[in-house]
Backbone as a ProteinNet text record, in pm:
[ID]
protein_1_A
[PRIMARY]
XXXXXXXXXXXXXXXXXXXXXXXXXXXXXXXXXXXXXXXXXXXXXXXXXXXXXXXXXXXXXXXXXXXXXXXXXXXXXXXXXXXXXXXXXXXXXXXXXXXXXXXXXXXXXXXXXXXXXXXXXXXXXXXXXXXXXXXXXXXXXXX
[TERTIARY]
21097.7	21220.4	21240	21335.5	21404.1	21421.7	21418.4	21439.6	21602	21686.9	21806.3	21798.4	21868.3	21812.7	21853.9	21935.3	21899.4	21751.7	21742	21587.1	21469.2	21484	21375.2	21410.2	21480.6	21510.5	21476	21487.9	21401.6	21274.4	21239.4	21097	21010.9	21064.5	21016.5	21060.8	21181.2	21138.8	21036.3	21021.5	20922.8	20780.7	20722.5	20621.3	20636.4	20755.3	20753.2	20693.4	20773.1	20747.4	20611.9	20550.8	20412	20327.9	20370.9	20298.6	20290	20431.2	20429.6	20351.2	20328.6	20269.7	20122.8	20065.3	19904.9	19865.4	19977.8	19964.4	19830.4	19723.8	19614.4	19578.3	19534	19492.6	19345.4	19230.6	19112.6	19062.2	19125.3	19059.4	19161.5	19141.6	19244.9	19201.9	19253.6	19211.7	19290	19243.5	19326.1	19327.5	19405.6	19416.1	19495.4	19433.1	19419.8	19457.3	19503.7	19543.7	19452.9	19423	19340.8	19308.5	19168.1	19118.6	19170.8	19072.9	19151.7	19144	19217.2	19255.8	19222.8	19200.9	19200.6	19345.5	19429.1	19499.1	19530.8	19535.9	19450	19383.9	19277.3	19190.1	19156.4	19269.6	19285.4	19379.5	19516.7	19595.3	19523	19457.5	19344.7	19272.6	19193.9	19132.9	19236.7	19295.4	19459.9	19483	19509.4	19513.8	19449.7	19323.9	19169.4	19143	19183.8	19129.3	19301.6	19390.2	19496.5	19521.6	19405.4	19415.2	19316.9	19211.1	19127.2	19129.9	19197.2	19230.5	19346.2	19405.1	19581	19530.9	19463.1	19447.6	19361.5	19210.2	19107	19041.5	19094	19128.4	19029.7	18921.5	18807.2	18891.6	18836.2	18913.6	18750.4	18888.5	18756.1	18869.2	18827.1	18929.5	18855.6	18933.4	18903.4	19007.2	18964.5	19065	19040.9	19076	19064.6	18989.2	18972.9	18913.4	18807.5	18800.7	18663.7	18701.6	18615.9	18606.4	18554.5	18600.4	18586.8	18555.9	18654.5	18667	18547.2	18450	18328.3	18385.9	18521	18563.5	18583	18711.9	18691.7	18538.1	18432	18293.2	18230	18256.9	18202.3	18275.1	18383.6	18467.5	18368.3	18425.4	18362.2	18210.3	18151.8	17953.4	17996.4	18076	18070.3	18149	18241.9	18286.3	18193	18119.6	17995.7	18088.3	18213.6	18336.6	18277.2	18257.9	18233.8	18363.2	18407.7	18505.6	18416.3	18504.2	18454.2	18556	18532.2	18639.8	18669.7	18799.7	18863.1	18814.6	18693.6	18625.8	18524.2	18428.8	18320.6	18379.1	18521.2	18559.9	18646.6	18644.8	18771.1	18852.9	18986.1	19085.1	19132.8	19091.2	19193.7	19096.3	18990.2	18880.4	18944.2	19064.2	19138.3	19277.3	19308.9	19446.8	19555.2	19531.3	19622.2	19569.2	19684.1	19665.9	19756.8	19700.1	19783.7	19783.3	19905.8	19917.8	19890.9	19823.1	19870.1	19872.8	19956.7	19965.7	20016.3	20062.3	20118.5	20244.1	20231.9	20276.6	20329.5	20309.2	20271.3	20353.6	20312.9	20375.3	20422.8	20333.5	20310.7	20293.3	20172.1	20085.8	19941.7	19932.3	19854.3	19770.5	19729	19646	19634.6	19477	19426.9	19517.5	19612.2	19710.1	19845.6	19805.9	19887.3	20043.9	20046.5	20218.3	20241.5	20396	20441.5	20476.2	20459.4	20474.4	20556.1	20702.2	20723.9	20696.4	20676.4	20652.6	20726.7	20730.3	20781.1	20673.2	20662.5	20566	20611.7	20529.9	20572	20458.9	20519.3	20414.4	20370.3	20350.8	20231.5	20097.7	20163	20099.6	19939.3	19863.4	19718.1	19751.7	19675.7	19691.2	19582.8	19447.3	19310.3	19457.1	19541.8	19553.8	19691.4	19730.7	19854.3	19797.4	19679.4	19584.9	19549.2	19502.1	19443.1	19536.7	19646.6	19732.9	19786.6	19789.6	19858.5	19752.6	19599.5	19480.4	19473.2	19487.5	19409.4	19559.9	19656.4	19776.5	19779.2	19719.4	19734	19637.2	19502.3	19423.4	19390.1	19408	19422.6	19265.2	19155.4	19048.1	18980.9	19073.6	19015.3	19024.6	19092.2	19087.8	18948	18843	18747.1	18651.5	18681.9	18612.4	18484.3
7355.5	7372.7	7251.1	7216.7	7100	7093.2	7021.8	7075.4	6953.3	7057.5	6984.9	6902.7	6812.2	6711.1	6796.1	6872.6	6970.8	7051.3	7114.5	7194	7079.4	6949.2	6842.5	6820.9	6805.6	6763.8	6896.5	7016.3	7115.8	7112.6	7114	7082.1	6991.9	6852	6755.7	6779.7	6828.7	6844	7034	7063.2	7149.8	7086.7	6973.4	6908.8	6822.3	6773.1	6673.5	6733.4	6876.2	6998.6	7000	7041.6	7073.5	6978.8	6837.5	6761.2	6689.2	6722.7	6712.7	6821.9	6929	7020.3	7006.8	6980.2	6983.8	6795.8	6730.9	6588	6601.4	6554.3	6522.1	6654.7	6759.4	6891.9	6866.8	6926.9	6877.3	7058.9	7133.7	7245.2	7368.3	7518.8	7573.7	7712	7806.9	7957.3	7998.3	8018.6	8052.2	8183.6	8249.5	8441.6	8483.1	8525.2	8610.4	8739.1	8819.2	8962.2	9039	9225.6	9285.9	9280.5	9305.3	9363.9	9246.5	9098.6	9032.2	9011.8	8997.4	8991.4	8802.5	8776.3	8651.8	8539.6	8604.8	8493.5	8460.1	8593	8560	8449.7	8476.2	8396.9	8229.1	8225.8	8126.6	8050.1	8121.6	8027.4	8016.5	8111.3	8027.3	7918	7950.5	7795.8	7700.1	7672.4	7531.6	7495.9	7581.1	7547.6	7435.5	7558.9	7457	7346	7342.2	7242.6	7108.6	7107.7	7058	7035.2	7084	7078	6942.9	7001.3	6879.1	6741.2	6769.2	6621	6524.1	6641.8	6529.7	6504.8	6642.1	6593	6609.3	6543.4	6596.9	6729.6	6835.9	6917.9	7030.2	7067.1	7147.6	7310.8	7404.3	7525.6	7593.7	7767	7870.9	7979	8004.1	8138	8312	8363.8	8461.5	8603.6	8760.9	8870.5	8949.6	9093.6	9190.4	9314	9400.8	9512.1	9490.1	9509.9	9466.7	9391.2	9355.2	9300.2	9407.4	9499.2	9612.9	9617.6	9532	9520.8	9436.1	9455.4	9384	9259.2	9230.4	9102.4	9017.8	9089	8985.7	8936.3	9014.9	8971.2	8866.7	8885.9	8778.6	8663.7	8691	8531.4	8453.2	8534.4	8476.6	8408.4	8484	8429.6	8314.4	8328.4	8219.1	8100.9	8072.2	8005.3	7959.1	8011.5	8027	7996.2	8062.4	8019.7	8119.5	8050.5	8108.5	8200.2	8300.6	8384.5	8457.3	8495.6	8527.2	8670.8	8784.7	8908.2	8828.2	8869.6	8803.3	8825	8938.6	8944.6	8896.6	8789.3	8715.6	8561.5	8561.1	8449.3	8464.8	8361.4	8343.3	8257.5	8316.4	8252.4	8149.5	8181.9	8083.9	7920	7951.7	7827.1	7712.5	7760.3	7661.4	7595	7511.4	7465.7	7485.7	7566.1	7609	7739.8	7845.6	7962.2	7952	7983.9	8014.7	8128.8	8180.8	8304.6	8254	8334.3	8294.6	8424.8	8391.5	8513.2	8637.5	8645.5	8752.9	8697.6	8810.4	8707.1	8860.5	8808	8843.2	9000.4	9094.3	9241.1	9293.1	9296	9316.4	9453.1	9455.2	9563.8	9541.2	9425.3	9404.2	9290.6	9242.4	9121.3	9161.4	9119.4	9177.4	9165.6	9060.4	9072.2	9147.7	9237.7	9389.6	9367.3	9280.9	9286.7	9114.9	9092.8	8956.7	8971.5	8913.2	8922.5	8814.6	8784.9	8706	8643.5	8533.6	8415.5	8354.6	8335.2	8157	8073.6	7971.5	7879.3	7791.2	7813	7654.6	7564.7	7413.6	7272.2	7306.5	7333.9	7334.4	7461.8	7547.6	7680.8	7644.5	7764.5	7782.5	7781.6	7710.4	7751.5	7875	7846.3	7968	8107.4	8095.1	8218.1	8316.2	8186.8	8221.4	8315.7	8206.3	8231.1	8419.5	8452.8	8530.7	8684.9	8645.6	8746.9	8810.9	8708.5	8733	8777.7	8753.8	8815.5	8966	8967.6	9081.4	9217.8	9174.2	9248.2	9308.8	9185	9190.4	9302.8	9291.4	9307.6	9482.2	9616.8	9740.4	9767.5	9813.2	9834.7	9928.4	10047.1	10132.9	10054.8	9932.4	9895.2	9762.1	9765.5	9666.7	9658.5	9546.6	9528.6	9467.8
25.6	101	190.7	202.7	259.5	410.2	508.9	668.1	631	721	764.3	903.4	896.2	1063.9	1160.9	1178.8	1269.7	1340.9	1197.9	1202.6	1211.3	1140.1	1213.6	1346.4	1417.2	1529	1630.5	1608.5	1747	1673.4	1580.9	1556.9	1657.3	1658.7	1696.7	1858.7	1872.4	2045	2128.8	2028	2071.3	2037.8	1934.8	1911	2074.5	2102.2	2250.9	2345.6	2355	2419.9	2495.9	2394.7	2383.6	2462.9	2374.6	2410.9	2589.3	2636	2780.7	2836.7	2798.2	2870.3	2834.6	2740.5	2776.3	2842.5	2843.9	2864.4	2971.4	2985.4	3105.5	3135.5	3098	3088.3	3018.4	3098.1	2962.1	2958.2	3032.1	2964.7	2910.2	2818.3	2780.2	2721.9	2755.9	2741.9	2614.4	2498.3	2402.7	2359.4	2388.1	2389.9	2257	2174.9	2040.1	2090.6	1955.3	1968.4	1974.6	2047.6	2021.9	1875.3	1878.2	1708.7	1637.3	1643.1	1553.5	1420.8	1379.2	1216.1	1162.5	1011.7	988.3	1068.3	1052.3	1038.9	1196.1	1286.3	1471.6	1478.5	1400.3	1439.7	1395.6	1247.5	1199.9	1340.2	1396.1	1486.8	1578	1633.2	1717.1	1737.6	1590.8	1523.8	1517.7	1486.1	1441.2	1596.9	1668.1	1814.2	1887.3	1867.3	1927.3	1893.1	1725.5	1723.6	1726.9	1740.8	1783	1893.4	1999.6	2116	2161	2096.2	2089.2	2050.5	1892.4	1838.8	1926.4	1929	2007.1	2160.7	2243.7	2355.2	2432.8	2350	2408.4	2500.9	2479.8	2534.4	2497.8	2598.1	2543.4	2561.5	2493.6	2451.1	2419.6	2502.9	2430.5	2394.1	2299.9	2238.5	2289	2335.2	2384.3	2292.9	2300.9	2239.5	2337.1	2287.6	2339.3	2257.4	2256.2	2162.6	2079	1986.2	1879.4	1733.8	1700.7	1579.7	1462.9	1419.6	1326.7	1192.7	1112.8	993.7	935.3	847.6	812.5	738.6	661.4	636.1	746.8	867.4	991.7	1054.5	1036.9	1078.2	1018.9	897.8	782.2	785.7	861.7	859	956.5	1093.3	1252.9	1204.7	1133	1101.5	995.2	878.1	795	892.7	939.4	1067.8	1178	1190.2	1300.4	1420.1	1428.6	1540.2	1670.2	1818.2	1923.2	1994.4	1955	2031	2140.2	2230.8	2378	2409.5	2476.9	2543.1	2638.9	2686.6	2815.1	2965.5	2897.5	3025	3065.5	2972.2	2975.8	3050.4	3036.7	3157.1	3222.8	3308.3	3402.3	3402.8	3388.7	3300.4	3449.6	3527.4	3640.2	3628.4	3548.8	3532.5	3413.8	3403.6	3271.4	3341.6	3273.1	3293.4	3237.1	3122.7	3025	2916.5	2937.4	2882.6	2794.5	2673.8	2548.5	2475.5	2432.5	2369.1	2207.4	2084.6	1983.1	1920	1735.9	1675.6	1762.7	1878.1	1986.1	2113.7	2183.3	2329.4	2460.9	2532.8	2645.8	2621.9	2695	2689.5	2570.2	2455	2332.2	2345.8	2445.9	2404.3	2322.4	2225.6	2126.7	2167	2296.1	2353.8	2481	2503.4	2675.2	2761.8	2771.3	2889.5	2866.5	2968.4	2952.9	2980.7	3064.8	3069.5	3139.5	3143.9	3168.2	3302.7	3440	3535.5	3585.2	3587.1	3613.1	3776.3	3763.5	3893.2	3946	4060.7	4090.7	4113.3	4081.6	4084.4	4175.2	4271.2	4407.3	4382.7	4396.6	4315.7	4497.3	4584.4	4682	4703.6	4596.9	4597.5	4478.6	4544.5	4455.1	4365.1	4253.7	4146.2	4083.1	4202.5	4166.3	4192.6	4315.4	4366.9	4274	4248.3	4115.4	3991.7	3956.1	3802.4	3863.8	3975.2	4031.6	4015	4083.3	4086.9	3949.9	3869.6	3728	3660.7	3644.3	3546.6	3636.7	3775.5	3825.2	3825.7	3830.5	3794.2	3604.5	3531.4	3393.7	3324.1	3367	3328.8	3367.2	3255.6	3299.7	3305.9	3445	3410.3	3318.2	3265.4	3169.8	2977.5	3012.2	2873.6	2874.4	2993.2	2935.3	2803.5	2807.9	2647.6	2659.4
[MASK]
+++++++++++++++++++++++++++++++++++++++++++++++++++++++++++++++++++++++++++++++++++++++++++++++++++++++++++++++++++++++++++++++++++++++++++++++

């Protein structure tokens, strides 16, 4: 299938996009859906490692719920890929949170709902990161 210069052209400014936003960022929380499935865990992987190549950018992929299905298990071990629950870190320890395969107030990824912000450039960023994981995060769903 063919892209019309239209459809190349928001392509390439959401590729710009992107690329202004992790510009000088070296670390990045990458949040997968509960219970992940291959292809979760594949955009995960493409991420990480797109994160890394374009912008040196160390990454840990994190989910929610379990890993169930004995094919998704056999992937993660043949992968020997390090996934983490969102509760083995702390997400305010990154510079960049990413949703993949999901997005925020799904229902279907540890972070329970979208809280909108204002972001002031003199404000915490620990205390920002803080309010939004400890608002997000429902304690009867720890994993």
């Amino acid at each position: 299938m063919k892209m019309n210069s239209t459809e190349s052209k928001k392509r390439i400014s959401k590729l710009e996009r992107l690329l202004r936003i992790i510009e000088g960022k070296k670390t990045a929380l990458i949040v997968g859906h509960n219970n992940p499935d291959p292809d979760s865990i594949a955009s995960a992987m493409a991420f990480q490692y797109f994160l890394s190549e374009i912008g040196g950018i160390k990454s840990d992929i994190v989910f929610g719920g379990i890993i169930g299905r004995a094919e998704n298990r056999a992937l993660l071990s043949y992968l020997n890929l390090d996934l983490y629950y969102l509760d083995e870190v702390d997400p305010c320890n990154y510079e960049i949170i990413a949703l993949v395969d999901t997005h925020g107030g799904m229902g279907n990824n540890p972070i329970k709902s979208v809280y909108p912000v204002t972001i002031d450039p003199l404000s915490s960023t620990q205390r920002l990161c803080s309010v939004i994981f400890e608002k997000a995060l429902e304690p009867q769903q720890q994993f």
